[in-house]
C-alpha positions as CSV (number, residue, x, y, z in Angstrom):
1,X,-29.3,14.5,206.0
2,X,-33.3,14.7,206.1
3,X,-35.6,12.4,204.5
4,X,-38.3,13.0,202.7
5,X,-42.4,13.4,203.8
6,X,-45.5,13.1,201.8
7,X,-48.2,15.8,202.1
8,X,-51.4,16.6,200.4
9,X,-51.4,20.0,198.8
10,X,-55.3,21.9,197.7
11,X,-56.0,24.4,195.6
12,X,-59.3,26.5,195.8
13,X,-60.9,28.6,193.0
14,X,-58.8,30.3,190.7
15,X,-55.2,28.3,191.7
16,X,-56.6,25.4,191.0
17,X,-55.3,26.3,187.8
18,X,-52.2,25.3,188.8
19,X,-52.3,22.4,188.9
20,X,-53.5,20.1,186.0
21,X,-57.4,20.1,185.4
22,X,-57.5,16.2,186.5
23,X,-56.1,16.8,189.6
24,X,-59.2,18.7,190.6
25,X,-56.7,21.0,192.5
26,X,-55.6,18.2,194.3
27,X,-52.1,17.2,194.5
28,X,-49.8,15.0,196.9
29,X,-46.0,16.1,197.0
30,X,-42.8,14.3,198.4
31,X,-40.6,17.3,199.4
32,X,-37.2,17.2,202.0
33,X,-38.5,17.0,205.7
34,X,-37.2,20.3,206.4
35,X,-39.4,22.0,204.3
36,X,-41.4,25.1,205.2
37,X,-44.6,26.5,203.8
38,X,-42.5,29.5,202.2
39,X,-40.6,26.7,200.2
40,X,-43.8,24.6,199.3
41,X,-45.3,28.3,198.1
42,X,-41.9,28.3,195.7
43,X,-42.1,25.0,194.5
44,X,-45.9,25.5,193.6
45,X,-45.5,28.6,191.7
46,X,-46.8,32.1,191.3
47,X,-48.7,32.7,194.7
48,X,-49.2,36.4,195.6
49,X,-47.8,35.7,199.4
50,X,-49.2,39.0,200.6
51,X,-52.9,37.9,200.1
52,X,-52.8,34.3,200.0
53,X,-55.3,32.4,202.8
54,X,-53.1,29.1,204.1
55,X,-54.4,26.4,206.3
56,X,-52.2,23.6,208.0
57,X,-54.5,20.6,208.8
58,X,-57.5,22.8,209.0
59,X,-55.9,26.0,211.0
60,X,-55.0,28.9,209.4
61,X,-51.6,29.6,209.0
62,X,-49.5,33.0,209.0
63,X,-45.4,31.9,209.6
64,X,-44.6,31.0,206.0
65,X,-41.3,30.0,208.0
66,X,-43.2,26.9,209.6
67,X,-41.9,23.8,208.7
68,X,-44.2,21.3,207.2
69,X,-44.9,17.5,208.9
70,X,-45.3,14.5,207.4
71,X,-49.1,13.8,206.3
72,X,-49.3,17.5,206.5
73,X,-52.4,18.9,204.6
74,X,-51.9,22.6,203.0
75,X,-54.9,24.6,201.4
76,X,-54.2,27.9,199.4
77,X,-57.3,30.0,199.4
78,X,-57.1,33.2,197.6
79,X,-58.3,36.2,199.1
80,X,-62.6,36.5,199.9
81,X,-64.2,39.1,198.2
82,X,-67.9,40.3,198.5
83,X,-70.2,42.8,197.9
């Protein structure tokens, strides 16, 4: 049976509503060492998957399936938009 790992989760711009206003959209998380990003995206809440920017420890992530280390650090950016 897996233990469990602590990670730093961040929220940028508008999910940082997500989490309570003190947190600044800053949040640490104890979650099952087998965890993948798809589950920490679950566990979080309502993140549009399709256009969602994820970093892993300052590189950008695409394989929702990859699991999660501890002392990993996840960012959620929502999508860039300009004009």
């Amino acid at each position: 049976m897996a233990g469990k790992i602590k990670i730093e989760v961040r929220l940028f711009a508008n999910l940082r509503e997500m989490f309570p206003q003190e947190s600044r959209g800053v949040k640490e998380f104890q979650i099952p060492a087998d965890f993948s990003i798809d589950q920490l995206v679950d566990l979080i809440g309502d993140i549009d998957r399709s256009t969602v920017i994820i970093m892993q420890n300052g590189r950008r992530e695409k394989d929702f399936g990859k699991k999660i280390k501890d002392g990993d650090r996840i960012a959620f950016f929502p999508p860039v938009g300009g004009g």
